[in-house]
C-alpha positions, 0 to 999 in steps of 0.5 A: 500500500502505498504512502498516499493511500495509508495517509488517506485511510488514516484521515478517513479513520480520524473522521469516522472515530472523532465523536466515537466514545467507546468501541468494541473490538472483535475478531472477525477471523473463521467468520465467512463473507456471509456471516460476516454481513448478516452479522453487519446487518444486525448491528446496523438494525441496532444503530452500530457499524463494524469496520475491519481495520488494519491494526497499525493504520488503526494505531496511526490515526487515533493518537489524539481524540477519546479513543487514545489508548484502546490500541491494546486491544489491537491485536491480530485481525480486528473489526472494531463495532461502534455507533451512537447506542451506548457502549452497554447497548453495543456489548450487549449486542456483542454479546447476543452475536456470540451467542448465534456463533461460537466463532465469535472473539470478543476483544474487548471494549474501551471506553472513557479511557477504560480498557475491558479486555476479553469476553468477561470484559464484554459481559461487565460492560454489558451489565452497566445502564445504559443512558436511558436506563441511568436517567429512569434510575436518577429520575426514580432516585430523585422522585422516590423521597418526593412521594414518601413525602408527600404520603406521609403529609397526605396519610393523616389528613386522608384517615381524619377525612375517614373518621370525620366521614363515618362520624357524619354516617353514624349520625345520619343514621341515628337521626333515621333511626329515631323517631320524631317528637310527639307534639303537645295536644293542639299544635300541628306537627313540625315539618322540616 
């Protein structure tokens, strides 16, 4: 390969991985073509692409940026997966094509400056929330006192409105249950 078309795959590597901030990284080797693109298509259902690289254009081009240091992952063939989902969702998903092929190597996955090396790094990554999962669980954490609170000032004054109600039931009840005053002979009746 030529200078120029190693300075053009290494400007293009650059582009694609600037806003990147985590990636998985795969061995595709014992995958055939066929497996290899129903693999791409259902990552691509999920939101995340696998491009296979080559490791020192790979190494060359991510000197700078978020994925400083995941080079250690590097080694031998590799495809790295990634994508705008969370790196939970993609080692979740890796995790589901392991599943489908046996073949499969999983690397490992780098985030945050993280390294999580090997198939167990995969599965303790893919056991973290992922964004939406995160804010529902701070969202509950925030709200969950709130709603303590609020019972506790709401309890009392729903048990003293059942009180008072069933007082005013009894009470409505004895006055049907009594009957009217006789009236002194000569006078008519009270009506109400």
């Amino acid at each position: 390969m030529s200078k120029k078309v190693k300075t053009l795959i290494m400007r293009e590597l650059a582009e694609r991985f600037k806003d990147v901030d985590g990636l998985a990284v795969i061995n595709p080797r014992g995958i055939n073509a066929t497996k290899n693109n129903q693999i791409r298509r259902r990552l691509r259902t999920k939101g995340l692409k696998m491009m296979i690289v080559k490791n020192s254009l790979a190494r060359r081009s991510m000197t700078e940026g978020k994925l400083k240091g995941f080079e250690s992952l590097l080694d031998g063939p590799s495809a790295l997966v990634y994508g705008k989902a969370s790196i939970s969702a993609i080692a979740r998903a890796l995790i589901e094509e392991k599943k489908q092929d046996e073949k499969l190597e999983l690397r490992g996955v780098f985030f945050e400056g993280e390294v999580y090396v090997g198939e167990k790094g995969v599965k303790k990554v893919s056991e973290l929330p992922t964004r939406e999962e995160a804010i529902g669980n701070i969202l509950a954490a925030i709200l969950g006192p709130g709603r303590k609170l609020a019972a506790a000032i709401k309890a009392p004054g729903s048990k003293l409105g059942a009180v008072l109600k069933s007082i005013e039931e009894k009470a409505k009840e004895k006055e049907a249950a009594v009957p009217p005053a006789a009236a002194p002979p000569g006078e008519a009746p009270a009506t109400a």
